[in-house]
Biopython code that builds the backbone (N, CA, C, O; Angstrom):
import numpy as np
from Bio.PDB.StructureBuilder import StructureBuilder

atoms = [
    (1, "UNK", "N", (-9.029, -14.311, 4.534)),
    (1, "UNK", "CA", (-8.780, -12.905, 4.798)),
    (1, "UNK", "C", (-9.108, -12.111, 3.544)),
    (1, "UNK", "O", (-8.472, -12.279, 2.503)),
    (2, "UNK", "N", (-10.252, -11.119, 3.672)),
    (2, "UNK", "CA", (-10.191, -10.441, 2.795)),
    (2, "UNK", "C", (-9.244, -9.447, 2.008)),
    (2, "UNK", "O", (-8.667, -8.586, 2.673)),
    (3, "UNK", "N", (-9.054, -9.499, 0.713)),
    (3, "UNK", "CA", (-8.231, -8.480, 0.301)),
    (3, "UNK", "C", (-8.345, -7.583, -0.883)),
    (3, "UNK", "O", (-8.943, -8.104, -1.825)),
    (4, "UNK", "N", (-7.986, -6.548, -1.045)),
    (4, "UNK", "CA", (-8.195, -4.829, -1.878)),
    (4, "UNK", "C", (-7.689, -5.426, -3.044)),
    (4, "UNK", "O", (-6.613, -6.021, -3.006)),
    (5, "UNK", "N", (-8.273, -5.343, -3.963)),
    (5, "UNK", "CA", (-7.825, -5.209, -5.631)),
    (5, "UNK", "C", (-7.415, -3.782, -5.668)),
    (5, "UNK", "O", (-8.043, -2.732, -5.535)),
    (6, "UNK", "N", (-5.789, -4.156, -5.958)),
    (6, "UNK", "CA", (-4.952, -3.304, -6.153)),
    (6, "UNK", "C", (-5.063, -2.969, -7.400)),
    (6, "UNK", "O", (-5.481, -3.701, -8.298)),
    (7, "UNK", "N", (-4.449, -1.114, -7.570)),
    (7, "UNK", "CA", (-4.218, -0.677, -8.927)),
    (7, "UNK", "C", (-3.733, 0.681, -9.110)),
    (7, "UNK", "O", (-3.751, 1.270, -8.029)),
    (8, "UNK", "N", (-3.301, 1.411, -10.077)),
    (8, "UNK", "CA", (-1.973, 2.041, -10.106)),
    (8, "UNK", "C", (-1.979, 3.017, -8.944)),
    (8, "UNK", "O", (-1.056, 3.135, -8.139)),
    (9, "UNK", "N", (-2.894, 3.571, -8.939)),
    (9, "UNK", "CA", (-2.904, 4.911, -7.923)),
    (9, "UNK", "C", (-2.586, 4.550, -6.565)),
    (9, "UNK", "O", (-1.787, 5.235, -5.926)),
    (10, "UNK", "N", (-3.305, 3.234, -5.922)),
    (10, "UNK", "CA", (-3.400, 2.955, -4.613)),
    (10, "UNK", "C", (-1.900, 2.907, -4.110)),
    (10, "UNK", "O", (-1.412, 3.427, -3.107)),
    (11, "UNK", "N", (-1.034, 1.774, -5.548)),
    (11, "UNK", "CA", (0.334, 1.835, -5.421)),
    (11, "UNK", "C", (1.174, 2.783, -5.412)),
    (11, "UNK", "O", (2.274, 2.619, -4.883)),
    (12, "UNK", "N", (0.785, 4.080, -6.054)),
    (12, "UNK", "CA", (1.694, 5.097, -6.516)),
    (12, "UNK", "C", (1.640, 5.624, -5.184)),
    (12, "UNK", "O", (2.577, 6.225, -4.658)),
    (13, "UNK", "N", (0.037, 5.287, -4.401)),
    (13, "UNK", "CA", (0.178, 6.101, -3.070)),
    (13, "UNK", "C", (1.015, 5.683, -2.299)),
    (13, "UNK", "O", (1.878, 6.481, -1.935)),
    (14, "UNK", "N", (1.044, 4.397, -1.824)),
    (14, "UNK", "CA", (1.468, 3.575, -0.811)),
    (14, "UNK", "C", (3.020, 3.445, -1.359)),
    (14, "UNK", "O", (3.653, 2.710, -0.601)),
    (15, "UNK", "N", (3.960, 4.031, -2.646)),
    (15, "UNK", "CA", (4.925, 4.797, -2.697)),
    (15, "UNK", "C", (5.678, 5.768, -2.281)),
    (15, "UNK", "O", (6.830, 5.907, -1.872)),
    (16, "UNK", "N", (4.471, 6.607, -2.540)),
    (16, "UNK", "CA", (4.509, 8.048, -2.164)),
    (16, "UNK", "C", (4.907, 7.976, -0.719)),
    (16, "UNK", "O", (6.063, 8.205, -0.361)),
    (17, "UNK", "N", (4.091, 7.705, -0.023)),
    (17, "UNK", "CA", (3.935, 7.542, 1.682)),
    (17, "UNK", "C", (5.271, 7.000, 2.245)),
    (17, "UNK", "O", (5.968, 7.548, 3.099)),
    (18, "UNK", "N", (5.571, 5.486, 1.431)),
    (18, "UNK", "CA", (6.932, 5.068, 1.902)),
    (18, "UNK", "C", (8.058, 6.209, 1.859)),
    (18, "UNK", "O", (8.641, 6.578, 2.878)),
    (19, "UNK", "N", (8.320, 6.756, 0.528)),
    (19, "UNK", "CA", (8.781, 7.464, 0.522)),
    (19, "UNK", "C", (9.082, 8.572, 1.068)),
    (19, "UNK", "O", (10.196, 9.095, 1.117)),
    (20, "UNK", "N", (7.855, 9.044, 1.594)),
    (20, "UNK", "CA", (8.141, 10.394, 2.901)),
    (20, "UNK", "C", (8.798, 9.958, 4.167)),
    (20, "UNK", "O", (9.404, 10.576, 5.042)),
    (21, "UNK", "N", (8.424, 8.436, 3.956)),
    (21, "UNK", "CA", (9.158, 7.878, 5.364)),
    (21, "UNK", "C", (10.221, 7.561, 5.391)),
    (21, "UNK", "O", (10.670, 6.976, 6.377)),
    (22, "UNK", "N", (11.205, 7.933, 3.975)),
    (22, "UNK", "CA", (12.214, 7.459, 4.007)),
    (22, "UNK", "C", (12.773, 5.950, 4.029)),
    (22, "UNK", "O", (13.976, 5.736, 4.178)),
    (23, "UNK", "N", (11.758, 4.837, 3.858)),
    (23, "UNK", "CA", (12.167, 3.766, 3.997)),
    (23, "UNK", "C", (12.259, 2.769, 2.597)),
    (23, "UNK", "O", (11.480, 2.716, 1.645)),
    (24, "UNK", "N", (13.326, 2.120, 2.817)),
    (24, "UNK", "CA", (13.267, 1.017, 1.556)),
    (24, "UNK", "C", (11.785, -0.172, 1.283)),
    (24, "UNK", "O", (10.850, -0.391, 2.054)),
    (25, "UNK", "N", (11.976, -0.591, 0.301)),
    (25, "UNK", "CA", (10.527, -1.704, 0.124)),
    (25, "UNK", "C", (11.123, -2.751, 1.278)),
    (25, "UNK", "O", (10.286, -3.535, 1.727)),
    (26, "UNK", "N", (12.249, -2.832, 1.718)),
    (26, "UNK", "CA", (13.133, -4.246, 2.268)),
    (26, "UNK", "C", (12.570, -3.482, 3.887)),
    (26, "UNK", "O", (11.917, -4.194, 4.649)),
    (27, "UNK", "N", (12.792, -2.480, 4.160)),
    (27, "UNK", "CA", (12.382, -1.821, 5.579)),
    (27, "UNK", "C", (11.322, -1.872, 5.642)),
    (27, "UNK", "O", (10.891, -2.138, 6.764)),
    (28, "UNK", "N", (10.176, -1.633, 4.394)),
    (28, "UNK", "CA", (8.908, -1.790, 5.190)),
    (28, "UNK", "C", (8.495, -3.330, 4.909)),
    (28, "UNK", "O", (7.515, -3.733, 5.536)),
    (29, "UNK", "N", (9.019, -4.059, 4.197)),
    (29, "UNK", "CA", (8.370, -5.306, 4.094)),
    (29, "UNK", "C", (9.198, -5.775, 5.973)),
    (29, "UNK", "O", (8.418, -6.033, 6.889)),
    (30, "UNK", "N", (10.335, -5.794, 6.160)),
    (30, "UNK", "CA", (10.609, -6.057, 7.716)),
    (30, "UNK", "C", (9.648, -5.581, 8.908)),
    (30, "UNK", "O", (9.326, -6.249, 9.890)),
    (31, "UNK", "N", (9.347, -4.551, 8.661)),
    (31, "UNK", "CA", (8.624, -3.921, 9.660)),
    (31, "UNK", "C", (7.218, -4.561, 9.692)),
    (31, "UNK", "O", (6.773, -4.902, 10.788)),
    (32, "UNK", "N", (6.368, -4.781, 8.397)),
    (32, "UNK", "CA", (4.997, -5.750, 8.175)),
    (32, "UNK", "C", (5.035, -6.859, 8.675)),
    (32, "UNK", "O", (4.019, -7.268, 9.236)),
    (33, "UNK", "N", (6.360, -7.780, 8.619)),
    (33, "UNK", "CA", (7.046, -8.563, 9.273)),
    (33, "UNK", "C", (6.580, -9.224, 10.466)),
    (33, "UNK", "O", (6.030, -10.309, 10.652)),
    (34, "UNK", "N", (7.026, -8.073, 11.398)),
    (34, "UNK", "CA", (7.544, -7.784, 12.438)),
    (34, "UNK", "C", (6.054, -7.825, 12.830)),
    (34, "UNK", "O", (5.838, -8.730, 13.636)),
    (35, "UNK", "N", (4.845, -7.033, 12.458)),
    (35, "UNK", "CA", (3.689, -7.273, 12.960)),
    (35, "UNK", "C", (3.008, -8.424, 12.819)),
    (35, "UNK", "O", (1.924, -8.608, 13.372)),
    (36, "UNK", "N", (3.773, -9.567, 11.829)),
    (36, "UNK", "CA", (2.952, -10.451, 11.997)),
    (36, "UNK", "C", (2.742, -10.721, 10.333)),
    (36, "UNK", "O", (1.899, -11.611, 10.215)),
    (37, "UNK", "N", (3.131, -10.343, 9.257)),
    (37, "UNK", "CA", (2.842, -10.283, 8.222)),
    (37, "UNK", "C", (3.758, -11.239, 7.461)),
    (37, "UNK", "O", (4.981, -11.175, 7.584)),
    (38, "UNK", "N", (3.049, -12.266, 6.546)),
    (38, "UNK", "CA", (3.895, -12.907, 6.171)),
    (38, "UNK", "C", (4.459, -12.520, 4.798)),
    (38, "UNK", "O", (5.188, -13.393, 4.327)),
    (39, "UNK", "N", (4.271, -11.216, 3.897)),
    (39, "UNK", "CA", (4.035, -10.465, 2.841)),
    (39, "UNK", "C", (5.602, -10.356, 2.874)),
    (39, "UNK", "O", (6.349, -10.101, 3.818)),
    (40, "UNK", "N", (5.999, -10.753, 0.945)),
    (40, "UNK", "CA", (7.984, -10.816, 1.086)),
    (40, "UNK", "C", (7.492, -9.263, 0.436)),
    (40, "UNK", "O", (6.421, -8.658, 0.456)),
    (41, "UNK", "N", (8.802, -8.974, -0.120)),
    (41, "UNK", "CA", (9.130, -8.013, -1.193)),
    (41, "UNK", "C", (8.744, -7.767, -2.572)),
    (41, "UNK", "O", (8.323, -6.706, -3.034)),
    (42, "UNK", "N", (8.996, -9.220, -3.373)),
    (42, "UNK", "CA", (8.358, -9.337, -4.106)),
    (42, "UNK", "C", (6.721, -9.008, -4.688)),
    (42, "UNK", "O", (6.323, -8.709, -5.814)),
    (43, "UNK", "N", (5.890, -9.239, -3.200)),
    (43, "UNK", "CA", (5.021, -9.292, -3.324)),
    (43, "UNK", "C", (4.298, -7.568, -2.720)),
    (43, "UNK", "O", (3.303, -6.906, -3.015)),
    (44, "UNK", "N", (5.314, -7.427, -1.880)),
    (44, "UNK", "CA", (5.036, -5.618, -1.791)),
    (44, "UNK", "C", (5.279, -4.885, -3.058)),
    (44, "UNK", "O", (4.411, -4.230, -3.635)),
    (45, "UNK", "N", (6.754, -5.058, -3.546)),
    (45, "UNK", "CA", (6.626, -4.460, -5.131)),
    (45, "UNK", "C", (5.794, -4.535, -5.929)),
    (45, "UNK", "O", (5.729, -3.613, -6.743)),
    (46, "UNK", "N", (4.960, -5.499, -6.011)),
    (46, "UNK", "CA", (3.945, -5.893, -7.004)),
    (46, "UNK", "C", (2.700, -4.803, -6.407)),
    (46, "UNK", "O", (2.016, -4.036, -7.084)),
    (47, "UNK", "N", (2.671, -4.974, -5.209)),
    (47, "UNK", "CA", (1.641, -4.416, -4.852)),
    (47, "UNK", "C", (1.401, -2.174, -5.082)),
    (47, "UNK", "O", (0.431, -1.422, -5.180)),
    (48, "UNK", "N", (3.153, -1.971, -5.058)),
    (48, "UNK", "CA", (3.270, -0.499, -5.379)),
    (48, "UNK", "C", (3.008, -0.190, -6.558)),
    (48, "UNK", "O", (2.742, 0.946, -6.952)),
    (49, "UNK", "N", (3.092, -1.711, -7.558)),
    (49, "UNK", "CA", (3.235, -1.233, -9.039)),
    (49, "UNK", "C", (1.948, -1.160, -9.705)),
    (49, "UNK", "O", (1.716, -1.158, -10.914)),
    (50, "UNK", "N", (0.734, -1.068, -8.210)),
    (50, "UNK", "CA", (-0.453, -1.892, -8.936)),
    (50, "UNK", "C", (-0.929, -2.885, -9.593)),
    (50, "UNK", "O", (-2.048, -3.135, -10.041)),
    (51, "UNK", "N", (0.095, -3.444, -9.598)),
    (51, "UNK", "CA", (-0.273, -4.715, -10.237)),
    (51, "UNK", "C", (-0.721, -6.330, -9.072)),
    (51, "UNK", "O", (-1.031, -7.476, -9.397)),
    (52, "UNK", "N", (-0.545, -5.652, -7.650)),
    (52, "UNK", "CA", (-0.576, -6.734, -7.000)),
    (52, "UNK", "C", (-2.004, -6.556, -5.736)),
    (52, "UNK", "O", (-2.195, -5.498, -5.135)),
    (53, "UNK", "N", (-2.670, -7.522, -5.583)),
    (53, "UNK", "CA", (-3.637, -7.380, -4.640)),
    (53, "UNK", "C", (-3.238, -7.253, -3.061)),
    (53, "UNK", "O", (-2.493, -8.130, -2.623)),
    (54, "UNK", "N", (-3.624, -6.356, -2.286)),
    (54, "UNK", "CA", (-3.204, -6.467, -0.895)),
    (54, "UNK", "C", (-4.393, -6.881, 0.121)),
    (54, "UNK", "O", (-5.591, -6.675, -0.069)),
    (55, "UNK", "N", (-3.910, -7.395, 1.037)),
    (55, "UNK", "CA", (-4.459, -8.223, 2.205)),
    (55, "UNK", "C", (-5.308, -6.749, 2.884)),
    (55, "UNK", "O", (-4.850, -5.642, 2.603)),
    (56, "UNK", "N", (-6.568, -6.874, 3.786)),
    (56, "UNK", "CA", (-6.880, -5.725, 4.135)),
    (56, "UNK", "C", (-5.721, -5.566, 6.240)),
    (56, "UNK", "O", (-5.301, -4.590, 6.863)),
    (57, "UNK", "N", (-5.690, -7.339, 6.572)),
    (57, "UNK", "CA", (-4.834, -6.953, 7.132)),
    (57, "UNK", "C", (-3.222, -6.282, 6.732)),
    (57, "UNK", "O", (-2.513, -5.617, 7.488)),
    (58, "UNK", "N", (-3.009, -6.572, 5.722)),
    (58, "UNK", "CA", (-1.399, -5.321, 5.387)),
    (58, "UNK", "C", (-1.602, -3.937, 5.289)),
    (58, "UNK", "O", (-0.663, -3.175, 5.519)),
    (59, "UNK", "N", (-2.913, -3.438, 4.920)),
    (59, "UNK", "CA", (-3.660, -2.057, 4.648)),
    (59, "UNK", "C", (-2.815, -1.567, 6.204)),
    (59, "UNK", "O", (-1.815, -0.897, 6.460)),
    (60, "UNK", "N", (-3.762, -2.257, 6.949)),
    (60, "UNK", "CA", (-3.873, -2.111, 8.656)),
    (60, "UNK", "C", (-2.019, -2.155, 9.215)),
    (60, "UNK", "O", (-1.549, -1.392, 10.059)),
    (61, "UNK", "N", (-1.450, -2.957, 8.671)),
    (61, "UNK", "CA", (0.100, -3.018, 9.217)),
    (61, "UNK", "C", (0.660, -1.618, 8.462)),
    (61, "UNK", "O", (1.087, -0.762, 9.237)),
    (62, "UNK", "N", (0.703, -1.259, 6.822)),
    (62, "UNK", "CA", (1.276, -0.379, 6.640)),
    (62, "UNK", "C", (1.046, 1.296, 7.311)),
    (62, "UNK", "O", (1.867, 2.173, 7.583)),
    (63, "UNK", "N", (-0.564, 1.239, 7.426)),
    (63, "UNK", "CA", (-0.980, 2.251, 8.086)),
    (63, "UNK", "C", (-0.476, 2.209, 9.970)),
    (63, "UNK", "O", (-0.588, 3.203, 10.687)),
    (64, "UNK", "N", (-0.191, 1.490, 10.232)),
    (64, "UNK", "CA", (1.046, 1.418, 11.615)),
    (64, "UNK", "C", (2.390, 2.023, 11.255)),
    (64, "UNK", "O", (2.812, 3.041, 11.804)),
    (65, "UNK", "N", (3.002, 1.404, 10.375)),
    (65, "UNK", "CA", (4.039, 1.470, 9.902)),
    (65, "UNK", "C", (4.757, 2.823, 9.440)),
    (65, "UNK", "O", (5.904, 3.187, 9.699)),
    (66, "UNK", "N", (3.541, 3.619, 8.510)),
    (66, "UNK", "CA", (3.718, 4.594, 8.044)),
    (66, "UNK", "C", (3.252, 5.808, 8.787)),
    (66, "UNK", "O", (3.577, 6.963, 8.512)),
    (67, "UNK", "N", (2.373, 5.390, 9.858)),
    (67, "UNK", "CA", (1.556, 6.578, 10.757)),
    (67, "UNK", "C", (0.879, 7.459, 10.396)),
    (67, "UNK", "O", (0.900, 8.575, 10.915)),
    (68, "UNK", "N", (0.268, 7.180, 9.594)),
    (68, "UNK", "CA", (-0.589, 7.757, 8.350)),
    (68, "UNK", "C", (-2.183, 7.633, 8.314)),
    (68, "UNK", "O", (-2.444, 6.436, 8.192)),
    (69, "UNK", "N", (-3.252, 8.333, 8.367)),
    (69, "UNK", "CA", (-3.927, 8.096, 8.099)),
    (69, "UNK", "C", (-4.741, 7.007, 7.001)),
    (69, "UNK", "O", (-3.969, 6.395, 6.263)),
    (70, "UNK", "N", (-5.795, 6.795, 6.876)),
    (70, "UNK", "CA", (-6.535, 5.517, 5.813)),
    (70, "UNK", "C", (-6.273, 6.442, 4.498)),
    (70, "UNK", "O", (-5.719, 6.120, 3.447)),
    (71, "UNK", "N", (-6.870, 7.759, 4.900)),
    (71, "UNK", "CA", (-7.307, 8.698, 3.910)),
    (71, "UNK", "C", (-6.290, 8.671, 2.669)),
    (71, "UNK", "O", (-6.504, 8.735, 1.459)),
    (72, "UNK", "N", (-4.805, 8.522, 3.599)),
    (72, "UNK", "CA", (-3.674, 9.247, 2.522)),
    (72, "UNK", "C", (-3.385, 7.777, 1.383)),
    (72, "UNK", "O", (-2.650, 7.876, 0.400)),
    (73, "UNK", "N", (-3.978, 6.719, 1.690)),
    (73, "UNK", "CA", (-3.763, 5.682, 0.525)),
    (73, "UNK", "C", (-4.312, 5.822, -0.481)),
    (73, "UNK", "O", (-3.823, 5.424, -1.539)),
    (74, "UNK", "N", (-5.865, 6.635, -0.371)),
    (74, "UNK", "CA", (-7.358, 6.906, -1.258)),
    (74, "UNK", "C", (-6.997, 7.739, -2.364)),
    (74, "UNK", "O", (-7.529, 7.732, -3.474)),
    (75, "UNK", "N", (-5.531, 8.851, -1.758)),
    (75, "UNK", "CA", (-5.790, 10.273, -2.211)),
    (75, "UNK", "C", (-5.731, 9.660, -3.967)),
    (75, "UNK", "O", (-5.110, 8.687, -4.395)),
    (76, "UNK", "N", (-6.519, 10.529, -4.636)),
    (76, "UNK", "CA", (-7.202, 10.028, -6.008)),
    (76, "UNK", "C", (-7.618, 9.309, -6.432)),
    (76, "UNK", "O", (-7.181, 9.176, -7.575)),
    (77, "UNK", "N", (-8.416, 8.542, -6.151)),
    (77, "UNK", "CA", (-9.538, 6.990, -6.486)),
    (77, "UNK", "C", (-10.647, 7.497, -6.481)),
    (77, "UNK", "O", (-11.283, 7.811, -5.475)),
    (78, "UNK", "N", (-11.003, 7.632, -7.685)),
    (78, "UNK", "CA", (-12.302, 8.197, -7.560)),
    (78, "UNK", "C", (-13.436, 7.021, -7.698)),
    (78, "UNK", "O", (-13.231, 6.050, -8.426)),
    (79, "UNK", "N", (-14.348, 7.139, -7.132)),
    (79, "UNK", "CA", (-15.963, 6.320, -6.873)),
    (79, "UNK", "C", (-16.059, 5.399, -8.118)),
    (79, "UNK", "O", (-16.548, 4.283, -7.941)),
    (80, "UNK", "N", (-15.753, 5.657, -9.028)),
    (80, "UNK", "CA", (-16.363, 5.077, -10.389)),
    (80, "UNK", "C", (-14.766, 4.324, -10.548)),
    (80, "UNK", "O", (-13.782, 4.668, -9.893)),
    (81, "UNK", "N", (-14.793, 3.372, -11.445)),
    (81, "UNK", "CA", (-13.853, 2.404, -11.907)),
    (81, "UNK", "C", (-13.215, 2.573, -13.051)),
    (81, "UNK", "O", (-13.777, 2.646, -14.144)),
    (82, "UNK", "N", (-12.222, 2.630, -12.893)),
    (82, "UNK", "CA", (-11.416, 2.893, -14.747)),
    (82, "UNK", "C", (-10.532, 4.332, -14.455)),
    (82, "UNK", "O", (-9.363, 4.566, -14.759)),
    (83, "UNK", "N", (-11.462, 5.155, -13.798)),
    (83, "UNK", "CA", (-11.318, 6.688, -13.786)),
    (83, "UNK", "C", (-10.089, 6.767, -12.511)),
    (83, "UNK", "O", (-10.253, 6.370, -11.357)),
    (84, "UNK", "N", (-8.536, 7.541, -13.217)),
    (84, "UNK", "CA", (-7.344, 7.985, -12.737)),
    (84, "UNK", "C", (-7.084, 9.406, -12.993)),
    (84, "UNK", "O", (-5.997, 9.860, -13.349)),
    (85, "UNK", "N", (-8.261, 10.142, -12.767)),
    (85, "UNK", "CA", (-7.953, 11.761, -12.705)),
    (85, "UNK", "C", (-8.081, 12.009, -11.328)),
    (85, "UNK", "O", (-8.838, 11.517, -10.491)),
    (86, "UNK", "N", (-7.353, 12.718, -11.262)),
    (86, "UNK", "CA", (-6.926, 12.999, -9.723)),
    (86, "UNK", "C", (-8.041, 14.147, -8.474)),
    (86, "UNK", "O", (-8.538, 15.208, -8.852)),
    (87, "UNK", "N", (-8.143, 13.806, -7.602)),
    (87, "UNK", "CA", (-9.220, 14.946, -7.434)),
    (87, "UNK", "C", (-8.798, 16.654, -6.605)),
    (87, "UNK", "O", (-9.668, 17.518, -6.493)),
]
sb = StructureBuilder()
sb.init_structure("model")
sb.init_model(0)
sb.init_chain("A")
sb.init_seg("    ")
for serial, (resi, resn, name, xyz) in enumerate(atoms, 1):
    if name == "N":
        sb.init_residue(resn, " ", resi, " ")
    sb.init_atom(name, np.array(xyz, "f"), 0.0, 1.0, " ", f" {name:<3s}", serial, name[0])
structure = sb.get_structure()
């Protein structure tokens, strides 16, 4: 299964997002779960902190989860690598 090299922004997003949803890392790691995901906590935290790689199927579960567009994970990643200015 292919998977996204994670890094700070993607995480700060996929924060952000939880966060509007009001849910704990423990609620959405249950809910990923629940679709089928074998992804603990540990390994979701890692993944908010940027520091952790995600599955492109978890991309696909959180974007269920969160009801969110693809777009709103992107918001600031810009094309080029290294670069964390926001657009």
């Amino acid at each position: 299964m292919p998977k996204l090299l994670g890094n700070e922004i993607l995480g700060e997003n996929i924060k952000r997002i939880r966060l509007s949803c009001g849910l704990t890392q423990e609620q959405t790691v249950a809910r990923l779960q629940v679709l089928g995901s074998p992804i603990s906590r540990s390994t979701y935290s890692l993944i908010e902190m940027g520091r952790g790689n995600l599955f492109v199927s978890d991309l696909v579960g959180l974007k269920t989860v969160f009801n969110v567009s693809y777009d709103e994970f992107f918001v600031g990643i810009q094309p080029s690598r290294g670069s964390k200015s926001q657009m």
